[in-house]
N, C-alpha and C positions, 0 to 999 in steps of 0.2 A: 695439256694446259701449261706446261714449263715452259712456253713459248709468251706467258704472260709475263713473266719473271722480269720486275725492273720497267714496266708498261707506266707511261702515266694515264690516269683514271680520274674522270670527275663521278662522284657519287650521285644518283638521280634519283636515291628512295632515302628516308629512314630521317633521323634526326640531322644527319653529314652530311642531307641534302647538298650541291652544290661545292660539296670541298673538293678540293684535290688533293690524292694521294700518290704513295707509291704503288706497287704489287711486290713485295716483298717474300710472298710464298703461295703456296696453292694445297688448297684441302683436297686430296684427290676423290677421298670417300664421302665425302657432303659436295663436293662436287660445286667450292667455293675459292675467291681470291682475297690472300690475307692482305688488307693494307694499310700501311702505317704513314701519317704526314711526317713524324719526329716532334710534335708538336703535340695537338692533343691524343694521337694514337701514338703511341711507343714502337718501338720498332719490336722490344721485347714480348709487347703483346695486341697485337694486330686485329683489325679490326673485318671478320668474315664477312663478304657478302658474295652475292650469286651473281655469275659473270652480266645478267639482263638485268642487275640493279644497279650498270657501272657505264658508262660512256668513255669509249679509250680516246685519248686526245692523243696519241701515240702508235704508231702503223706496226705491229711487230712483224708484217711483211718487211719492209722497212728498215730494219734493227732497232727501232723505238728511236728516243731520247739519246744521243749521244754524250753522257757526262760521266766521270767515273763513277759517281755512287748506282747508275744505273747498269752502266756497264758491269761493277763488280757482283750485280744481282746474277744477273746474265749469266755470271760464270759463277755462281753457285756459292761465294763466299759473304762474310756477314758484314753487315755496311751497319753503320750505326748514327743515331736519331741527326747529329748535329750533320751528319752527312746529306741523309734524307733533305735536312731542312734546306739545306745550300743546293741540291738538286731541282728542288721543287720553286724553292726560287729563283736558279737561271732559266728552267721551264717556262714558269711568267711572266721572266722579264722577256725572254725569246717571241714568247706570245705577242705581246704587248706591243714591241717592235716591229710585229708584224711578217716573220723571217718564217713561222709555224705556218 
């Protein structure tokens, strides 16, 4: 599941229906992915859900999302919310453009 690390995710259950997040970490023993937008989820406290609650907009065959704050997921060090948020919006704007 570390292969999720730094993945973008649209949420498709729960109340976050619809949002996009980071993957910021992985529950091995509930067998969840922690994720935080920087915004209403904290990076400091993420928000679990079960990988079939989660749509990857991001190929981790692939190497995901090419941006530093995802990249630094990747390699294991701690990225923090203002970072997420500037992640998640060149994501969108990439989207949007049409490039995704």
């Amino acid at each position: 599941m570390l292969e999720y690390m730094g993945q973008i995710v649209q949420a498709l259950a729960g109340r976050d229906r619809g949002g996009i997040f980071c993957v910021v970490g992985v529950d091995r023993e509930q067998e969840r992915l922690l994720l935080a937008d920087g915004k209403r989820r904290k990076a400091s406290h993420p928000k679990a859900k079960k990988p079939a609650h989660v749509r990857f907009l991001t190929e981790p065959q692939r190497g995901g999302f090419h941006h530093p704050a995802t990249q630094a997921l990747q390699r294991g060090e701690t990225v923090y919310d203002r970072e997420l948020r500037r992640a998640i919006a060149a994501f969108k704007e990439e989207m949007s453009l049409g490039k995704g």
